[in-house]
TORKE-667385 format. One record per atom (N, C-alpha, C): x, y, z. Coordinates in steps of 0.05 Angstrom, whole numbers, plus 5000, padded with zeros to 4 digits. Atoms other than C-alpha are relative to their C-alpha. Layout:
<recs>
XYZ/...
</recs>
This chain:
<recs>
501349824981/351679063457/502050135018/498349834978/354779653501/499150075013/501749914985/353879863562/501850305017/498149804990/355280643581/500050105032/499849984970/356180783660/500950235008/499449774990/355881503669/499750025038/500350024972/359081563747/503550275000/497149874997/364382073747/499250285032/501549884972/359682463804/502049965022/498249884962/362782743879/498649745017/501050144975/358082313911/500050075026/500349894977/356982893960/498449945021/501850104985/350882583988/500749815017/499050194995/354582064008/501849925025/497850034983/359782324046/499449935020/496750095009/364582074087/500249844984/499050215013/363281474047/501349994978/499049925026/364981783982/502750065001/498449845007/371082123998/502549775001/497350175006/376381583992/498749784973/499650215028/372981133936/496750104982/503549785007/366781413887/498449785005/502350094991/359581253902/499049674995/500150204999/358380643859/501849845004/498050294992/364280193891/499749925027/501350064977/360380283957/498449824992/501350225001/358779593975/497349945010/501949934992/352179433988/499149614999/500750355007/350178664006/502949854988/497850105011/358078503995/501049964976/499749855029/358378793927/499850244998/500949704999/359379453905/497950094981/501649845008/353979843876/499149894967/499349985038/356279823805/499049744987/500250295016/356679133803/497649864998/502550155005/350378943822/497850084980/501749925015/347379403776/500349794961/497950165021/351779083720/498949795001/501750314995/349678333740/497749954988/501750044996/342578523740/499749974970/500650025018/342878813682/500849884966/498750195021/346978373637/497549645006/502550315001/341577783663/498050074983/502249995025/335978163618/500750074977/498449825020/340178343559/498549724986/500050205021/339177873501/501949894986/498350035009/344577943471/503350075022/497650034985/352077833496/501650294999/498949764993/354878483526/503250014998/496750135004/362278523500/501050225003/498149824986/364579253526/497750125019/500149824978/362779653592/501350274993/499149875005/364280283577/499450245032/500949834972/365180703653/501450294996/499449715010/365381483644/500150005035/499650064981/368581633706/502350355015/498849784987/372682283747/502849885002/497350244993/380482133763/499949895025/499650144969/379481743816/503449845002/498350005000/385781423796/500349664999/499150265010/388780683774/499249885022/501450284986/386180253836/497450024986/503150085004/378780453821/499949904970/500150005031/380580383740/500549705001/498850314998/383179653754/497849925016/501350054984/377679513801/495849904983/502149935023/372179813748/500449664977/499250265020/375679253695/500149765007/500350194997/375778713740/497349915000/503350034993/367878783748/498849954964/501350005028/366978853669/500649704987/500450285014/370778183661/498549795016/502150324995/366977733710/497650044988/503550045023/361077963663/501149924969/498550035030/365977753603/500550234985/500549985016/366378293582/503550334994/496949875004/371878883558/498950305012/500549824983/372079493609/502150264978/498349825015/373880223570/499550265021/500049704978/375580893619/499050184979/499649655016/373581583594/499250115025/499149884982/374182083631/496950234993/502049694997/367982723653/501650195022/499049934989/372483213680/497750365012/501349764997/366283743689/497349914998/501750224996/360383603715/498450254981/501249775020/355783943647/497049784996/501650164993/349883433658/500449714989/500050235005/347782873637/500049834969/499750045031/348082863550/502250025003/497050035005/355183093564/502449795017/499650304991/356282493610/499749704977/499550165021/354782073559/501150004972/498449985024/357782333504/502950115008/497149984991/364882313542/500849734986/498850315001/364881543527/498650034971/500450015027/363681763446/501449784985/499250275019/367881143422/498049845001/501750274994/363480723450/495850034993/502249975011/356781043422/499149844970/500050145028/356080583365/497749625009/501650274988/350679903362/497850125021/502249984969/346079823411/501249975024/499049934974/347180123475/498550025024/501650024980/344680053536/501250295021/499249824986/346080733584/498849995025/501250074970/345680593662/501450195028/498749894974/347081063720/499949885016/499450224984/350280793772/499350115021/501649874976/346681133832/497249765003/502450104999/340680683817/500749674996/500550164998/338679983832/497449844985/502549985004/332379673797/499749594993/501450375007/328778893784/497949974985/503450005023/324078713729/499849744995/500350215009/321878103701/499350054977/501050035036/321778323623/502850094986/497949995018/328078243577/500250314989/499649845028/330878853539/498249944982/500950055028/327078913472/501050084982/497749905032/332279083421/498350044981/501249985018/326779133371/499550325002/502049805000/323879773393/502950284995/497949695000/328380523384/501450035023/499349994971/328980523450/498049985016/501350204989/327080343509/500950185032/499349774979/327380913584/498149805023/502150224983/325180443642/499450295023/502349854990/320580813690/499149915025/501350034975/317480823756/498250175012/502949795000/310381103781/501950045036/499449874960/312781503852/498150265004/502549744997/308082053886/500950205002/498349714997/313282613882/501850014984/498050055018/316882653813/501750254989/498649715009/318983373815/503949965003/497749954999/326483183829/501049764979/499750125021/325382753766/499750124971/500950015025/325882723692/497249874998/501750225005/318482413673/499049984973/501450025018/315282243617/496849944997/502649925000/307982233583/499649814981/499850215020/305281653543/498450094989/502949925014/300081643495/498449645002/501550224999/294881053490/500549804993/498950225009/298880603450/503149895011/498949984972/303880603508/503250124982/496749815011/309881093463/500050245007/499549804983/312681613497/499750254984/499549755017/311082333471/500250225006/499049854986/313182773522/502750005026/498050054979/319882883561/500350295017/499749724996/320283373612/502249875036/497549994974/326583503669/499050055030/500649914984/324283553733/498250275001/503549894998/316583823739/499450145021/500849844974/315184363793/496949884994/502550014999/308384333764/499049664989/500250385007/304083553758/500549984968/499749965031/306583403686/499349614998/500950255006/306282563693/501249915032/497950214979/309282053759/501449824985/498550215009/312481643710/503450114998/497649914991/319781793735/501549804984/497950065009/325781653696/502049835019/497150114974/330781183738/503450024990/497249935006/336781273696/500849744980/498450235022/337580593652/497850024978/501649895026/335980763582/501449734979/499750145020/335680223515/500050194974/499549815027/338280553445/501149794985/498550185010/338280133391/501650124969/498149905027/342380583343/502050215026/498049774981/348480873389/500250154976/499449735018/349781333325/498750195006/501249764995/344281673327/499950115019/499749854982/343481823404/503850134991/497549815000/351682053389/499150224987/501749845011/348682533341/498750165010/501649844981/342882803378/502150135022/498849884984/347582893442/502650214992/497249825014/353683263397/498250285000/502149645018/347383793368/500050085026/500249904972/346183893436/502650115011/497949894990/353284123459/500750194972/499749765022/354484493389/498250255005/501749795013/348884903386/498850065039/500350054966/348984923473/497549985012/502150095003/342584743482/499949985038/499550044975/341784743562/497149925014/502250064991/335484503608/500950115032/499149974981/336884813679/502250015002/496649925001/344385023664/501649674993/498450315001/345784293643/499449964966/500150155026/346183873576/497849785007/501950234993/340383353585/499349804983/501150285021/339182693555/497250114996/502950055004/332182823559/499150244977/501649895021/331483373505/502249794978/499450095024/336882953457/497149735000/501850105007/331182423468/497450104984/503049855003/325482963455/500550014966/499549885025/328783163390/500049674982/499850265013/329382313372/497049984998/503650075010/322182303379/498250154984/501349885014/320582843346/500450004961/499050095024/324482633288/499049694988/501350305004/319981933293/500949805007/499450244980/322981453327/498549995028/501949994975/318981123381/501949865021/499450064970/320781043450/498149995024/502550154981/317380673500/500949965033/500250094967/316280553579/500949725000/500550194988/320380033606/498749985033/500049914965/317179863676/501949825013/498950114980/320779603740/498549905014/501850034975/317979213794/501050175026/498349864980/322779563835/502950164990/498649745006/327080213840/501350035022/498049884970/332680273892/502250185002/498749575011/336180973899/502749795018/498350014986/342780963930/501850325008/499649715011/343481693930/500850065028/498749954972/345281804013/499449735007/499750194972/345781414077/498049794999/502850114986/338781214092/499649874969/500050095023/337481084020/501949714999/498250175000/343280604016/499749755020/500750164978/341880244078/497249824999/502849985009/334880194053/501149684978/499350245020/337679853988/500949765017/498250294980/342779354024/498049825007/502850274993/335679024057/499149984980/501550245025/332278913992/502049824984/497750165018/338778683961/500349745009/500050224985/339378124018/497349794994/503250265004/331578004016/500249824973/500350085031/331677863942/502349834998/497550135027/339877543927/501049845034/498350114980/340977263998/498549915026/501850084973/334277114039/500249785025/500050214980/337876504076/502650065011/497649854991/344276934089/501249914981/496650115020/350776804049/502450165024/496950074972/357476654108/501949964969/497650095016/363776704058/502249855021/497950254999/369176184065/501850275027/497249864985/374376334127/496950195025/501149884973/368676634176/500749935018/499550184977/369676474250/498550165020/501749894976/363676544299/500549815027/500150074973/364076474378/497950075014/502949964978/357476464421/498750214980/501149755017/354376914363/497749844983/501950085011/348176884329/499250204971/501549855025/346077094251/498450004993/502550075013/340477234230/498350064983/500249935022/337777214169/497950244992/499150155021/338077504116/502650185003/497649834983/345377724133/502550014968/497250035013/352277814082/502250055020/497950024972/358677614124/502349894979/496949975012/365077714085/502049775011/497750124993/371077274084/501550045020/497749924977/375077174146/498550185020/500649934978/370877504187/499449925025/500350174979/369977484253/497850075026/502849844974/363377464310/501049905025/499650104967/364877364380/497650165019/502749944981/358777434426/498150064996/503049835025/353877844381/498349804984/503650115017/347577854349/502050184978/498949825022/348977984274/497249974980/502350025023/342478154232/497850115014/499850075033/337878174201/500650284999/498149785024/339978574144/502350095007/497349814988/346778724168/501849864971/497850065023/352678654105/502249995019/497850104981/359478494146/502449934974/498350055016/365578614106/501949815002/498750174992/371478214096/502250105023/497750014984/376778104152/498750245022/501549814985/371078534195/500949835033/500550144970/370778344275/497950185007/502749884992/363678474308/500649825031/500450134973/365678294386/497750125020/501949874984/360678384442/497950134995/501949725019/355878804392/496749904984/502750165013/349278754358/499650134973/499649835017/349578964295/496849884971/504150185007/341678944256/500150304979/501249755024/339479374183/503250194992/498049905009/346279604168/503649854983/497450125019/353379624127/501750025017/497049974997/359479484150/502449984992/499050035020/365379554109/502549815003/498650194999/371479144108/503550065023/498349994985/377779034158/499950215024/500549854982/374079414213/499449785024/501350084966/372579324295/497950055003/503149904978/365479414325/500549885024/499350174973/366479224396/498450265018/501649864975/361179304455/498050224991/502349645017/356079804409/497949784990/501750045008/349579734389/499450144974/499949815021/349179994317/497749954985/501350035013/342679994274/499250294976/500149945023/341480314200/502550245011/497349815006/348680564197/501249864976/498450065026/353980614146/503450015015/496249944990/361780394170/501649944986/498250045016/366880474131/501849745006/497350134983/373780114131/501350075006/497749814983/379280114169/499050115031/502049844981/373980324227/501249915026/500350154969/374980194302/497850175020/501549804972/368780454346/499049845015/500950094979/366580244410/498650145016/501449654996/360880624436/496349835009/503250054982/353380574465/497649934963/501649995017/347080574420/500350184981/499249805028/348680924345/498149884975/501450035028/344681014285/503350174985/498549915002/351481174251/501149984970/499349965025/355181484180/503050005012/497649965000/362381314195/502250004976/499450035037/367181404133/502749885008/498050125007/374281004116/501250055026/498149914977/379980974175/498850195017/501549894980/375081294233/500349825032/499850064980/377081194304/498850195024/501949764979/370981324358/500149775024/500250194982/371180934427/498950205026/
</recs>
């Protein structure tokens, strides 16, 4: 089993957080992004996942070494390719063409999700799904009664279905999706000036292969700020409801409160820290209250009140009440 990780995206929504490391290596609950998507979804696999394959922009040899250390604590073998243009989302996945082969699992790393039902390798594939009340800035699909999918359509001005696409797709012949997505760049085939998975799917179904609704119990975006901040508390509720303190903390007159993540070596002096607050490593939170937000690693908070913000590292601010997006090396006092 493979798994392809189209992320080679600006992660403009994002910014400042984006602009020194891309979107999924933003940590979220003391892991980055990627990884937890990775984790989750190597827990419903069936079978043993033996390459990661991350389609990716040049970010450049830390994030490439960073990417591969995350593919082996899932065992497994990490391969770069490169999307040097962003031409959607068929030609995102068909960057990482070595690795189209077997059964493949394809997961954007913008998205978060939790289910309680295994992969089913049996079926053609397999587009997990989520009912939301506004699916126009979605792909959705259209089932028929025997629950197989027989309509794909790109983002719906007009009501076409709510069953929204989240981005992690099951293919149990990578050939053929390689195939489908090649016809599609030969013969340029475009859906809103893009290449789209969702007609090489249209054209797999229409050729008879069935593809089916997986559902989620849950769908967590990480697409901006608020979004992100958003995630981080279900990540805690769900993987950390009694907090998790790594090794080397050191609190003075401070109080946590769950459900909190608090990095190695860090340090509280006087503060309230929680709930939901993430606390990177080698962080200091003096005098401060810090409640629903990230903070990233080898930063100051001192004397501020900060709730649903995002702080980079490297940070030093000191400052009154902030709902705040600070990005990498930021000095505000």
């Amino acid at each position: 089993m493979k798994i392809i990780v189209p992320m080679a995206g600006m992660g403009k929504r994002m910014r400042p957080h984006s602009l020194t490391i891309p979107k999924p290596l933003i940590p979220v609950a003391g892991k980055p992004i990627v990884q937890h998507l990775l984790e989750d979804l190597v827990s419903v696999c069936p079978e043993k996942v033996d390459e990661i394959a991350f389609v990716i922009g040049r970010f450049g040899k830390e994030t490439e070494d960073r990417l591969a250390a995350i593919a082996a604590s899932l065992d497994a073998r990490a391969t770069i390719h490169y999307q040097d243009e962003a031409l959607g989302t068929a030609h995102a996945i068909l960057c990482a063409k070595p690795a189209l082969t077997g059964k493949v699992i394809v997961a954007f790393a913008d998205t978060l999700f939790s289910t309680d039902a295994a992969i089913d390798t049996d079926s053609d594939g397999t587009i997990w799904v989520k009912k939301i009340d506004d699916p126009r800035q979605f792909g959705v699909v259209k089932v028929d009664g025997n629950g197989v999918i027989t309509d794909f359509v790109e983002k719906p001005q007009e009501f076409v279905s709510d069953l929204a696409i989240i981005g992690i797709y099951f293919f149990r012949d990578g050939e053929n999706l390689c195939g489908e997505l090649q016809y599609l760049l030969d013969n340029d085939i475009r859906d809103k000036g893009e290449y789209q998975l969702t007609n090489a799917m249209e054209n797999m179904k229409n050729k008879g292969r069935k593809l089916v609704p997986g559902k989620v119990v849950e769908w967590l975006d990480c697409g901006n700020k608020d979004a992100t901040v958003h995630t981080n508390r279900r990540v805690l509720e769900l993987k950390y409801p009694d907090s998790m303190v790594s090794e080397g903390v050191k609190t003075s007159n401070s109080v946590i409160i769950p459900p909190c993540f608090i990095g190695a070596d860090a340090v509280l002096e006087n503060s309230v820290v929680g709930p939901y607050a993430s606390i990177g490593a080698g962080t200091t939170v003096r005098g401060s209250v810090v409640e629903d937000s990230i903070v990233q690693e080898n930063t100051l908070i001192e004397s501020a009140v900060i709730k649903n913000s995002m702080v980079g590292s490297h940070v030093k601010y000191k400052g009154p009440v902030q709902d705040l997006s600070l990005g990498d090396y930021t000095t505000r006092a």
